[in-house]
N, C-alpha and C positions, 0 to 999 in steps of 0.2 A: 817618581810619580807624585804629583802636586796632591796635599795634604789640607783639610778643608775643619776648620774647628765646627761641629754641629752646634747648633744655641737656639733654646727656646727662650721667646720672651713672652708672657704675661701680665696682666694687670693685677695687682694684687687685690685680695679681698672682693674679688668682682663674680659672680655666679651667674649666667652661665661664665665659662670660663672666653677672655679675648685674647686671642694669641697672636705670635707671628713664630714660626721656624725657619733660620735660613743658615745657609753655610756662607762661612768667611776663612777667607784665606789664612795661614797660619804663619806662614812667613811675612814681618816688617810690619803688621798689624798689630795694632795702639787701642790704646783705652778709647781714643777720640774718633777712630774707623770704627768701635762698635758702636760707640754713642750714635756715628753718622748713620750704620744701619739701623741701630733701632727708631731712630726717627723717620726714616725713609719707609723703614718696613710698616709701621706703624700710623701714617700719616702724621704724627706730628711734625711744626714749619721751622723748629731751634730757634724759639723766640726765648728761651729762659733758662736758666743755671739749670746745671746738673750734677750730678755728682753720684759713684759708683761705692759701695760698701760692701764688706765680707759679709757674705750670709749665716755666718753662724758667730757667737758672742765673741770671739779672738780677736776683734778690734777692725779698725779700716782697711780696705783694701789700700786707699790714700789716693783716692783721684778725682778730682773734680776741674771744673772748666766751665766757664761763661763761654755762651756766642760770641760773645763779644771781649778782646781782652782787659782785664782793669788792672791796673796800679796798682792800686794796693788791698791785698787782700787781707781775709782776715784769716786765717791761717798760713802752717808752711805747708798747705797740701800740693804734692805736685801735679802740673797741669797732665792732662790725658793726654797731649799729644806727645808727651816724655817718656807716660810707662806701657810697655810692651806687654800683648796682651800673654802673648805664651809662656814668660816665665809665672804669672798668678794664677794660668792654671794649669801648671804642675806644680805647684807648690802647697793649693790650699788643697782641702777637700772635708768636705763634698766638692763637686767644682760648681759653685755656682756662688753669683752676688748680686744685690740690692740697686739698683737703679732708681735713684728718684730725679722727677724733670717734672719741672715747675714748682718753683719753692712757695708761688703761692696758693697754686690749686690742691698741690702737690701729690702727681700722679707717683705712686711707688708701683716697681715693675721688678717679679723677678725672674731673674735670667741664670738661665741652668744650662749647662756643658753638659747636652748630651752622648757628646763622644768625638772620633776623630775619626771624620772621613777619608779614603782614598778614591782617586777617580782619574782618568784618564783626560779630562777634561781641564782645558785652565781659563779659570777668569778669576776675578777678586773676591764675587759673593755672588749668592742664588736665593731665594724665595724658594723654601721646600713646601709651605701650605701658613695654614693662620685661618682662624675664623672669628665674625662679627668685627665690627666696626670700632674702634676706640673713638673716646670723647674727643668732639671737638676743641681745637685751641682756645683758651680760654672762657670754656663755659661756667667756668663756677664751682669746679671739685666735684664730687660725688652728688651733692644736693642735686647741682645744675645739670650732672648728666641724667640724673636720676627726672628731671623736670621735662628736659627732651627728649627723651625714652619714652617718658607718657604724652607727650605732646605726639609723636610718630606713630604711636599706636590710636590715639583717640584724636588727631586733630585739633585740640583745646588745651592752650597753655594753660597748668593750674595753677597759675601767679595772672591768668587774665590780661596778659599782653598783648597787641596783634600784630609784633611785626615780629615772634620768635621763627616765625617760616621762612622770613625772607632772610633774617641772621643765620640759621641756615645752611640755605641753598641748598646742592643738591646732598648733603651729609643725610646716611642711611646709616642705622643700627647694624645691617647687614653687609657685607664686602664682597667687593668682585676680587676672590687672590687671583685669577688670572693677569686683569688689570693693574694690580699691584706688583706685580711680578714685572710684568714687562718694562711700568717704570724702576723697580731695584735694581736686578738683575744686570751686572755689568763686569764686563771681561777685564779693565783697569781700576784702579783704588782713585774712586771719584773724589773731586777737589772738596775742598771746604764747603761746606752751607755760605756762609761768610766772606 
């Protein structure tokens, strides 16, 4: 019977709380298959580094990864699409770890191992639920989401700009997960963003 890792992901520091939960496959899935769903899940487009950390002081999980690959790095961390995700979580615990994306906005997200599902069902990953909307790509960090929050609520950017509407478009506070669902939710281990 196909085996299904549960994981919540969060935004951290953010009240109300922004979530996504979904299951991912347990067999042959990488640091870089959850990185893939949490941006899928998430709406982020994997325009910026990222990098995964143990959630409690014991040090790195050890994995990070550019969209894009570079030459040379500044560490020997190794790339996510090298380490697997099911031996890190049976090894730490609590199970869960640190996800930051966007080194310069720098959304930190974490990501908890709610358990391990079974199901009679096989595909790669599923959208269990999630609510509200995460920030748009490159708004500005918490200032700027915190700027379009009140601009959706009262129509008036309070920096006095006129074109924050049309930048934009149709991004809501609020999320359709049905709609998000049917784009994540996929029976094979989808390719690269890249």
């Amino acid at each position: 019977m196909p085996t299904y890792f549960d994981i919540e992901v969060s935004l951290s520091t953010v009240y109300p709380l922004i979530w996504r939960r979904f299951l991912l496959r347990t067999t042959g899935t990488t640091f870089a298959d959850l990185h893939r769903a949490i941006q899928d899940a998430c709406g982020w487009l994997d325009y910026h580094l990222y990098r995964f950390d143990e959630a409690t002081p014991r040090g790195l999980v050890g994995v990070a990864q550019s969209p894009i690959e570079i030459e040379d790095s500044y560490d020997d961390t190794p790339s996510a699409e090298k380490v697997a995700l099911a031996p890190w979580v049976g090894k730490f615990a609590p199970r869960a770890c640190h996800y930051l994306y966007d080194w310069g906005d720098e959304w930190h997200h974490d990501v908890v191992l709610r358990g391990i599902v079974q199901t009679d069902e096989r595909f790669f990953r599923r959208l269990v639920g999630g609510e509200r909307g995460f920030p748009p790509e490159d708004c500005g960090s918490m200032s700027g989401f915190e700027r379009i929050l009140e601009f959706r609520r009262t129509g008036v950017d309070p920096y006095g700009e006129d074109d924050l509407g049309e930048w934009l478009g149709d991004w809501q506070p609020e999320v359709d997960v049905e709609r998000v669902r049917a784009e994540f939710d996929c029976a094979r281990k989808p390719r690269a963003h890249r």
